[in-house]
N, CA, C and O of each residue as an XYZ file, in Angstrom:
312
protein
N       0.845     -1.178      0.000
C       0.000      0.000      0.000
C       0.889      1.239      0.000
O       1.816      1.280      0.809
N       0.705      2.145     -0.753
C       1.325      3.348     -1.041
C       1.340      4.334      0.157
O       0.290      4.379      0.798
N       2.297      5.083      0.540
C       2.104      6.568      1.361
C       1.005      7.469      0.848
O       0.698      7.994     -0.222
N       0.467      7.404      2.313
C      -0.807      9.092      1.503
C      -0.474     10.235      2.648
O       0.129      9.890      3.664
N      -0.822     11.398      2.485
C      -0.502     12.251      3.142
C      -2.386     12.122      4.085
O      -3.452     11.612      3.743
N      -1.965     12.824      5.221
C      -2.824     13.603      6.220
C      -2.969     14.668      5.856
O      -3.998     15.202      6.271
N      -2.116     15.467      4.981
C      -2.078     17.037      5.154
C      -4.216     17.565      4.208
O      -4.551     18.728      3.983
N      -4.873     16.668      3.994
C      -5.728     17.222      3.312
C      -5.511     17.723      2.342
O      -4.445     17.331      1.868
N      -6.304     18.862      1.418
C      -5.825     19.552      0.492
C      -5.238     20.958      0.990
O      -5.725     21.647      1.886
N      -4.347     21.183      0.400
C      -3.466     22.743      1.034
C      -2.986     23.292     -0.181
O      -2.262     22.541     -0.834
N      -3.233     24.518     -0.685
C      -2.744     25.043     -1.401
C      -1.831     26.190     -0.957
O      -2.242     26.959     -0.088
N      -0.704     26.342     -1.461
C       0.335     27.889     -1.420
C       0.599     28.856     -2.712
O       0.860     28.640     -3.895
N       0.500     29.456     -2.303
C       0.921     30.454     -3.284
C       2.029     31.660     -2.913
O       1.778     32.427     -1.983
N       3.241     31.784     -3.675
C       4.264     32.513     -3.146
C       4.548     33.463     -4.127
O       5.250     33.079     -5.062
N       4.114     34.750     -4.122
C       5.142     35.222     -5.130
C       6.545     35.965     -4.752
O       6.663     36.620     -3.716
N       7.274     35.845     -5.411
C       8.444     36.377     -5.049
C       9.004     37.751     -5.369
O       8.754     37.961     -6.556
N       9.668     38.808     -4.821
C      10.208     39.987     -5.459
C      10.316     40.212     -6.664
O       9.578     41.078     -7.134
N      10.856     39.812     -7.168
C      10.963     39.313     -8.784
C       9.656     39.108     -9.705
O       9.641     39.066    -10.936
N       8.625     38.997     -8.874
C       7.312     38.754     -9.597
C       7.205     37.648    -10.407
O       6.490     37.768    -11.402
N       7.850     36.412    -10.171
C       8.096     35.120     -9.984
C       6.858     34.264     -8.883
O       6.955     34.312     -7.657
N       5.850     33.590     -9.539
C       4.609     33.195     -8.536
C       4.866     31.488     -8.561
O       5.161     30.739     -9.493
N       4.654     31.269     -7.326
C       5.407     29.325     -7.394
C       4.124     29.111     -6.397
O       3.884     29.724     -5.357
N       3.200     27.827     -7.155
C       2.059     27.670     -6.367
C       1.993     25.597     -7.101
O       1.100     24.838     -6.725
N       2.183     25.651     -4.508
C       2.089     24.442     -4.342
C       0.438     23.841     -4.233
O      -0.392     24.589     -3.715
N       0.071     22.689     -4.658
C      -1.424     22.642     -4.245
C      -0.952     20.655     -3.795
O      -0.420     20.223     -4.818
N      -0.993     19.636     -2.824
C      -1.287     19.093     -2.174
C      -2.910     18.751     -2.170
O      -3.813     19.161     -1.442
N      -2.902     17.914     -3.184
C      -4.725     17.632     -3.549
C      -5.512     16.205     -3.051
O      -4.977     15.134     -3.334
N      -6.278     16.215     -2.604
C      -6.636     15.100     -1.593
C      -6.811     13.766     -2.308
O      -7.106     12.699     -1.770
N      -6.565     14.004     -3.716
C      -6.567     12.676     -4.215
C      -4.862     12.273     -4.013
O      -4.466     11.336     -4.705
N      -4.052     12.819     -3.272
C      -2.701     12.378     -2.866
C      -1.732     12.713     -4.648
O      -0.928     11.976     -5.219
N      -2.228     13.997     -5.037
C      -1.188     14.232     -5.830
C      -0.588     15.790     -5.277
O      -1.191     16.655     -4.641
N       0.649     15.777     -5.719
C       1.151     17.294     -5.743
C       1.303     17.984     -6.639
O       1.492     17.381     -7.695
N       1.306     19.125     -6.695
C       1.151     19.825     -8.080
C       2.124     21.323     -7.815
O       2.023     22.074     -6.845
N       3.064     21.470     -8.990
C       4.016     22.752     -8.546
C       3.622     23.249     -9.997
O       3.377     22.612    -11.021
N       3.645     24.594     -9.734
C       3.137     25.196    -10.746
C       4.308     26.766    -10.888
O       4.688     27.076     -9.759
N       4.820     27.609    -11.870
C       5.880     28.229    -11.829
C       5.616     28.994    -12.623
O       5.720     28.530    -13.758
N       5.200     30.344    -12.561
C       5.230     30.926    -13.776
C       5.934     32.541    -13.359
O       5.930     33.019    -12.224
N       6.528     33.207    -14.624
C       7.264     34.806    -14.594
C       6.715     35.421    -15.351
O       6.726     35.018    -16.514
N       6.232     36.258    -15.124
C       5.377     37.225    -16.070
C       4.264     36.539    -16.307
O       3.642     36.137    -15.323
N       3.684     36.204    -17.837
C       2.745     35.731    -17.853
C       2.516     34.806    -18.399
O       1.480     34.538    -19.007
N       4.321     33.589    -18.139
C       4.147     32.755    -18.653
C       4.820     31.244    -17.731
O       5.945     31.234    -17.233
N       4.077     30.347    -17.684
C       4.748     29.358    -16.815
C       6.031     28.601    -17.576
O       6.135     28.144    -18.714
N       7.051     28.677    -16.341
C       7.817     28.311    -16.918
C       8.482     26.752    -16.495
O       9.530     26.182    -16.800
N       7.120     26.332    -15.502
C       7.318     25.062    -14.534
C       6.398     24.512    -14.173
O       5.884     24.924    -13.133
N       5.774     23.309    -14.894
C       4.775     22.605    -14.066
C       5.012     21.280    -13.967
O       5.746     20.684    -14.756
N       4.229     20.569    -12.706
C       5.135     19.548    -12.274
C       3.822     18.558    -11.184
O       3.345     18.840    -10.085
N       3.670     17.776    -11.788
C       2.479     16.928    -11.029
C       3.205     15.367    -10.882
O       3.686     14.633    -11.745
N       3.046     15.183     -9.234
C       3.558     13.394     -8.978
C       2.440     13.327     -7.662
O       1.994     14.153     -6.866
N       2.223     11.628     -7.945
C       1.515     11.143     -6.554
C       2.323     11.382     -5.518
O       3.512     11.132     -5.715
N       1.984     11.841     -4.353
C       3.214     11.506     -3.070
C       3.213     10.506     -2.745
O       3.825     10.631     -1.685
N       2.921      9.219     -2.850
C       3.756      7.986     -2.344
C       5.062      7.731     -3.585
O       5.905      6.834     -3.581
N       4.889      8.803     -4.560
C       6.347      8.455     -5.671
C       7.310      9.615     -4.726
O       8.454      9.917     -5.068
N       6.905      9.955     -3.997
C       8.036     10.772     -3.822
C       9.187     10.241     -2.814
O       8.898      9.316     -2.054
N      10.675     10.888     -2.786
C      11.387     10.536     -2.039
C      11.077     10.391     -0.979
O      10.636     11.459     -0.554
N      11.035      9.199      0.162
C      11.020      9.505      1.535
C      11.549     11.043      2.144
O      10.613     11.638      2.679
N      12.720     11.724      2.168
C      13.430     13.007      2.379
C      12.250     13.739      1.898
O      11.405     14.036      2.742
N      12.009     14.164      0.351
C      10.782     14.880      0.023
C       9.659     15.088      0.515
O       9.058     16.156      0.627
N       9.260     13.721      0.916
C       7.494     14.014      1.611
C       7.890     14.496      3.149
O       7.136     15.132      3.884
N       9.192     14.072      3.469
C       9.251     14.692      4.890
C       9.394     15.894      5.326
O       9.046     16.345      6.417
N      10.216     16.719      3.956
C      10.303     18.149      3.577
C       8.856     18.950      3.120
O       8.468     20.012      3.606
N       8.368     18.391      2.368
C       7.124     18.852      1.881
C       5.879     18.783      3.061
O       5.192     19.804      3.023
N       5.539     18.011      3.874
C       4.654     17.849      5.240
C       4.825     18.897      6.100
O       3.976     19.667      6.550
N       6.888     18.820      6.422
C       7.139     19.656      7.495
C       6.982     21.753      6.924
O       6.836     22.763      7.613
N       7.126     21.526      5.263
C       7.098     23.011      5.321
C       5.616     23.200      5.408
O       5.188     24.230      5.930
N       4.653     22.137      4.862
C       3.329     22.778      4.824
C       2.434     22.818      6.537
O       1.612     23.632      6.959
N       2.899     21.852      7.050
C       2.420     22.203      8.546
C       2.806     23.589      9.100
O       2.177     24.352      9.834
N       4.058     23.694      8.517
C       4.759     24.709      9.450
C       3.719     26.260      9.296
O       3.319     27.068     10.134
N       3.536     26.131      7.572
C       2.747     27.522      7.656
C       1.380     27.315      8.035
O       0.678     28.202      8.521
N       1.068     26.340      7.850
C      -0.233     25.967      8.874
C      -0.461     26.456     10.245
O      -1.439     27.033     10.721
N       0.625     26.107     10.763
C       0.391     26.797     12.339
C       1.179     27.971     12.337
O       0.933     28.565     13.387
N       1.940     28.540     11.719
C       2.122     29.692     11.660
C       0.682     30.806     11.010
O       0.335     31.870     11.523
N       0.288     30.384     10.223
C      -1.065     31.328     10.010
C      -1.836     31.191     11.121
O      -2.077     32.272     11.660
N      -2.405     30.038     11.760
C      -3.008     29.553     12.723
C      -2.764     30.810     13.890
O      -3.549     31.653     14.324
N      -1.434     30.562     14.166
C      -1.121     31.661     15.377
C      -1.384     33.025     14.895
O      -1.904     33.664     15.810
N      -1.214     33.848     13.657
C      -1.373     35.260     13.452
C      -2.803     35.128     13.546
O      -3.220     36.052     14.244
N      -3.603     34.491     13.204
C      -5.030     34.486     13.129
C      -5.464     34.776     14.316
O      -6.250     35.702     14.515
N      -4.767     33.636     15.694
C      -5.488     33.966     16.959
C      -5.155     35.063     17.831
O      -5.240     35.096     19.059
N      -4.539     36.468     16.577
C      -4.217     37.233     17.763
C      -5.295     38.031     17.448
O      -5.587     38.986     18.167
């Protein structure tokens, strides 16, 4: 039986100084999806199940998306 995530569905969206927009989405059918675009054109897209992913990866990918999880969590409860 394959790895599935807990994380539910979570989407991010980052844009960067540069005006560079990198948007993670974590979709409850257990795929990930990276999406990359500059200006107004993508220059990166990128879809895998997470049980294909590296052990290291899903442990990286869980721990950054919890992290802003409870980091929004806390600005919220002030």
């Amino acid at each position: 039986m394959g790895k599935s995530t807990s994380l539910g569905k979570v989407e991010v969206v980052l844009t960067k100084p540069n005006g560079e927009r990198i948007e993670v989405e974590v979709g409850e059918n257990d795929m990930v999806y990276i999406d990359v675009e500059a200006g107004e054109q993508c220059t990166m897209n990128k879809a895998q199940r997470w049980a294909e992913l590296t052990d290291e990866r899903r442990q990286q990918a869980s721990q950054f998306i919890k992290s802003i999880q409870q980091d929004l969590e806390g600005l919220l409860a002030c």
